[in-house]
N, C-alpha and C positions, 0 to 999 in steps of 0.2 A: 686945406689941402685934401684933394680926393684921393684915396687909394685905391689901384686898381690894382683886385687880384684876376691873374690868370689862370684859368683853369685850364691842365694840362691834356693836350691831346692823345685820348688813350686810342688804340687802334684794336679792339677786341676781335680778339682771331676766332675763325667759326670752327665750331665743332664739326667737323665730318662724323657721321651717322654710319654707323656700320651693323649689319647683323651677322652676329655670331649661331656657329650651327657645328653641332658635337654630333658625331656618329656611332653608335653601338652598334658593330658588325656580327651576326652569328649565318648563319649556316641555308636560314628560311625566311629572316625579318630582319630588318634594319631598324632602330628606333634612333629618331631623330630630335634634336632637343634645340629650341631660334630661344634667342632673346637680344635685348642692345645692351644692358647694361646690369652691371650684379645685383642691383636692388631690386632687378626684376623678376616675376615670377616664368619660368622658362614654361614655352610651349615646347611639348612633349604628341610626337606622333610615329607612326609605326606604320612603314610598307615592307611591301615584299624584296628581298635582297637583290641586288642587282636590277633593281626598276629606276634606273636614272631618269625616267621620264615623268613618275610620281614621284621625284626628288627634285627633278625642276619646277615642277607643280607644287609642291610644298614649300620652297624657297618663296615664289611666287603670292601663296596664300600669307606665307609668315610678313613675307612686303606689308601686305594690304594690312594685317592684322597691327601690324604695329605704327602703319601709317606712315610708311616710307616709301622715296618714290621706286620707281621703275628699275632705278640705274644703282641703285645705293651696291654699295662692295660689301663683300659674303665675306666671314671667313671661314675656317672651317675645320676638325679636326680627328683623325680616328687613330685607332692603339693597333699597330701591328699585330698583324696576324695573319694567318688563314688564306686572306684574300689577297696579301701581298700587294706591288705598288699601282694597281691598274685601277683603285678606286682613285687615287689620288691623280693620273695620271689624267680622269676623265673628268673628276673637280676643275683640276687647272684646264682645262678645254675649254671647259664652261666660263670662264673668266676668275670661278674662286681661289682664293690662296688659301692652301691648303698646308698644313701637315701633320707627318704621320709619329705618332707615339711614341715610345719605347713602354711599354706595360711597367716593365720591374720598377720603372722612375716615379709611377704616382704616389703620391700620398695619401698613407691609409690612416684610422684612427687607431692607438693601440692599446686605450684606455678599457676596452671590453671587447664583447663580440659583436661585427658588426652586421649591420645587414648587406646584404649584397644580390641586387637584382638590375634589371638591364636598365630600370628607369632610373635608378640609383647612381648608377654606373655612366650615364649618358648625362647627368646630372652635375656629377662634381666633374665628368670632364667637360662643361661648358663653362664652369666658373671657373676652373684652371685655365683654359681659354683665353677668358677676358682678363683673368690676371698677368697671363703672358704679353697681352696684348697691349694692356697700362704700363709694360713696361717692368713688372718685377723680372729681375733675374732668377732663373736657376729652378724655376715652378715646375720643370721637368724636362726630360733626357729626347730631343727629336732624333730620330732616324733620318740617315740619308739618303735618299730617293737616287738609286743608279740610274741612266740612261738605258730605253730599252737593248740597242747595243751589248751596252759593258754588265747587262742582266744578262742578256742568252751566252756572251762570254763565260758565262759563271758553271751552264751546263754540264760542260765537256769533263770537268773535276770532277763535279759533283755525282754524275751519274759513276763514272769509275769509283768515285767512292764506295759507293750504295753497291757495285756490282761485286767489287771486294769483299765488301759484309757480307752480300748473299752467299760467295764463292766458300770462304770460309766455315757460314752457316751451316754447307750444304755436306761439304768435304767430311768437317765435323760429326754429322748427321746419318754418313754413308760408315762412319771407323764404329761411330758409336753402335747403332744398329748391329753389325757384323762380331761388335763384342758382346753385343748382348747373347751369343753361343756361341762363345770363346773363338771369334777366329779377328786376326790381327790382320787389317786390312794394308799393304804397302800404298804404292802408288797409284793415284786413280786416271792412270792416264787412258791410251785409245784400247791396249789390252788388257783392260781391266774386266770387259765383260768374259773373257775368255776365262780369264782368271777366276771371276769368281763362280762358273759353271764346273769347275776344274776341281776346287778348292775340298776338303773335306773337314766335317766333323771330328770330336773325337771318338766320338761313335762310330767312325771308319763312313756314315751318312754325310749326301750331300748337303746342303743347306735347304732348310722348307722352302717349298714354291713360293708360299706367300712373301715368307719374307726375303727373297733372292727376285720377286717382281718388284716388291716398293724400293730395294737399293739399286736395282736396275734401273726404275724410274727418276729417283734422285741421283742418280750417276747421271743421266741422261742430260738434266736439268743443270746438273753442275756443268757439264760440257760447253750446255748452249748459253751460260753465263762466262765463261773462260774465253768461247768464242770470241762473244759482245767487249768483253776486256779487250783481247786481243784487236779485233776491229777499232776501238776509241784508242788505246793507242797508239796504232799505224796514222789515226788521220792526224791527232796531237805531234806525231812526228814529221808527217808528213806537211804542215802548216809552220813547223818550226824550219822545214827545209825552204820552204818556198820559200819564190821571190820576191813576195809583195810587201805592202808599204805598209802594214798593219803596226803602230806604234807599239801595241803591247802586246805582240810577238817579239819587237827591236826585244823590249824590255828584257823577254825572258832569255833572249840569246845574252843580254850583256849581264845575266845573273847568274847565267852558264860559264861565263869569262872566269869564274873564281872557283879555285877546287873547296870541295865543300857542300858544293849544289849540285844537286841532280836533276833529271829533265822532270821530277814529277813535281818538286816542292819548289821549284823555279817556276812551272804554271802556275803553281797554286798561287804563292805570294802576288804575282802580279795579277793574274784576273780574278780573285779574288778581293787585292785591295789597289795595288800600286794603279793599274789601269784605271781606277777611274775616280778614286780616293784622294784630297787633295789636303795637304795639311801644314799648318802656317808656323811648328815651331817643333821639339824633339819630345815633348812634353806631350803633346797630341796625340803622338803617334807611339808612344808607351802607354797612354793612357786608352786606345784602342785596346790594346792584347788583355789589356787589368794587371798590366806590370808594373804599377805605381804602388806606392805604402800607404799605408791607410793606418796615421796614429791615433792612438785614444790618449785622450789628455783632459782630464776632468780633476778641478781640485788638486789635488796631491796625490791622485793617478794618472802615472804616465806608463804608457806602454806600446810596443807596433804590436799590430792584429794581425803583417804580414801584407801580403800584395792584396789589390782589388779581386784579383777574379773579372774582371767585368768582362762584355764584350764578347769577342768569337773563342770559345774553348777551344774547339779544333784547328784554330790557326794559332791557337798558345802553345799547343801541345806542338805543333809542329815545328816552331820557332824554338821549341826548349830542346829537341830532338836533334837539331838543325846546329845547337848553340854547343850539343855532343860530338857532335860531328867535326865541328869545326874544332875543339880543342885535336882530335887527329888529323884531319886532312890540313890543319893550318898552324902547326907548332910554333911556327917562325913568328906569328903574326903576336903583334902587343894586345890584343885582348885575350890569347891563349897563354901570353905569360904572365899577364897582368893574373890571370887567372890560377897560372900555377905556384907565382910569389905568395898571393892571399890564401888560397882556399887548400890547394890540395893536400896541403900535410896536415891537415883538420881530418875529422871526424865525416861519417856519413852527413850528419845532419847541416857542416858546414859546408859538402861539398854540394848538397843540394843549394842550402840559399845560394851560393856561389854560380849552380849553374843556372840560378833564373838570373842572377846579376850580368850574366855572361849574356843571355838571351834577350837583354834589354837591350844591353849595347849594342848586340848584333844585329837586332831591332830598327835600330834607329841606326847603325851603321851601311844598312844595305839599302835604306832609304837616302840614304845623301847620296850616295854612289848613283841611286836612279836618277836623283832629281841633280846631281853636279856633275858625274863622272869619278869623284876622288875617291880610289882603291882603301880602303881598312887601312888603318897602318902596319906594313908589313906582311899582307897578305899576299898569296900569291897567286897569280894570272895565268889562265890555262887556254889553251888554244880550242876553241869548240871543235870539233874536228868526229865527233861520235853523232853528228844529228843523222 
């Protein structure tokens, strides 16, 4: 009797062929780090920053060097910074896929001191790279890349911020000065220069030239920062009034619908995140602010360390702010009683954790409301009627 054996038909699937390419971003040089594969030794080169065209030309040479063809797929990756999403934005142009970093997510070594230089630095983030790329999980924290759009979106906040700090700085800067020979400056509005030509020592003496020209000069500058406030402002108002179809203006009017919110931390939240931020569970979107727990459980040590922190300080701060707010302008509502049942006949320290607890849920309560319509429970609805 003959036996025949079969041999089974295997169908061996091709390896697609990729190079990988790490970017070291600073300020004058870029250094650029190709390889295919982690057992290889990476090629390491260095142009001038912002030369996308000796970046095409070194993608090009690393082809040839590693003997791949023409068409082979790039990938490609840098650590936020500096340069913000317009490297990335000219990668993806080119055909590469690209993404960008989070710095604070790599992994360092913690066994001594280490060295730390750009070629170093361009080094282990091309083997984090290709480890992302085989498919480990969690080798580090990407950034979200906005749409140019819902970036220049971002401006309008961000400058009233910064214009704030300066206003403050300045104000600050004008009492401080004027106390330095005892005179108590009031209000530094339009007759203020009169006032402090007017004003006297207690030496029965005006105030020295010199220093009655630098608080002149810094009154001045305060002025033309209050202006610029004033102007961003008006057009923030004035874009909340119009008629147009801009979705995340919708937003910030129906964030206006609840007492609680005001027209400045209503822009923030939405063109800041809701505009263009997209998030698939309640978990996500606590875990943006660094409003999640973070336990230590090692052995026969258990303990919480407290929230993350991660993520935007100054959108935490303002959601915690936001989360004060709402225990007064929203008594009625179940998170400010839920709030008053637990926390409040506690102690300092319990009505703090209490009011990040507050600030989570209000969190993720003003994001359903964006994303379904459904009001808080038991909050209450205010007619916009102030824009």
């Amino acid at each position: 009797m003959t036996i025949t054996t079969r041999t089974p038909e295997c169908t061996a699937s091709r390896v697609i062929a990729r190079l990988y390419l790490a970017l070291d971003l600073s300020r004058t040089t870029w250094k650029l780090a190709f390889a295919t594969s982690p057992a290889q030794p990476p090629r390491i080169r260095t142009i001038a920053a912002g030369d996308l065209a000796a970046l095409e030309r070194e993608i090009a040479g690393a082809r040839r060097r590693f003997g791949l063809p023409g068409e082979t797929p790039v990938a490609s990756c840098y650590e936020a910074g500096r340069d913000g999403f317009w490297v990335h934005r000219a990668l993806t142009a080119r055909g590469i896929t690209n993404v960008v970093v989070d710095p604070s997510s790599i992994e360092v070594p913690r066994r001594a001191r280490r060295a730390k230089t750009d070629r170093v630095d361009v080094g282990k983030l091309l083997q984090l790279l290709m480890r992302s790329a085989d498919g480990e999980p969690r080798v580090w924290a990407v950034a979200r890349v906005p749409s140019v759009a819902a970036e220049d979106r971002r401006q309008l906040h961000r400058e009233l911020g910064a214009l704030t700090s300066d206003a403050t700085r300045l104000g600050n800067q004008v009492r401080g000065l004027l106390a330095g020979v005892g005179v108590r400056a009031g209000g530094l509005g339009p007759g203020f220069p009169a006032w402090l030509a007017a004003v006297r020592l207690d030496t029965g003496g005006p105030v020295p030239p010199g220093l009655s020209a630098r608080v002149h000069r810094t009154w001045t500058r305060l002025t033309l920062v209050r202006e610029q406030i004033t102007a961003l402002e008006a057009d923030r108002r004035a874009r909340l009034r119009g008629a147009g179809d801009d979705p995340a203006v919708a937003q910030v009017r129906q964030l206006l619908a609840l007492r609680g919110l005001g027209e400045c931390s209503a822009w923030y939240l939405v063109m800041e995140v809701f505009a263009w931020r997209r998030f698939r569970n309640r978990r996500e979107v606590g875990a943006l602010l660094g409003l999640v727990p973070t336990p230590y459980a090692s052995g026969a040590v258990m303990r919480e360390q407290g929230i993350s922190k991660a993520g935007n300080r100054r959108l935490r701060a303002l959601v915690i702010q936001l989360a004060w707010g709402w225990l007064r302008y929203q008594p009625t509502s179940a998170l400010a009683q839920w709030y008053q049942a637990r926390f409040a006949a506690g102690g300092t320290r319990a009505r703090r954790i209490g009011i990040v607890a507050v600030a989570r849920r209000l969190w993720i309560a003003l994001w359903r409301y964006l994303e379904t319509g459904a009001v808080p429970d038991g909050a209450l609805v205010k007619a916009v009627t102030s824009l």
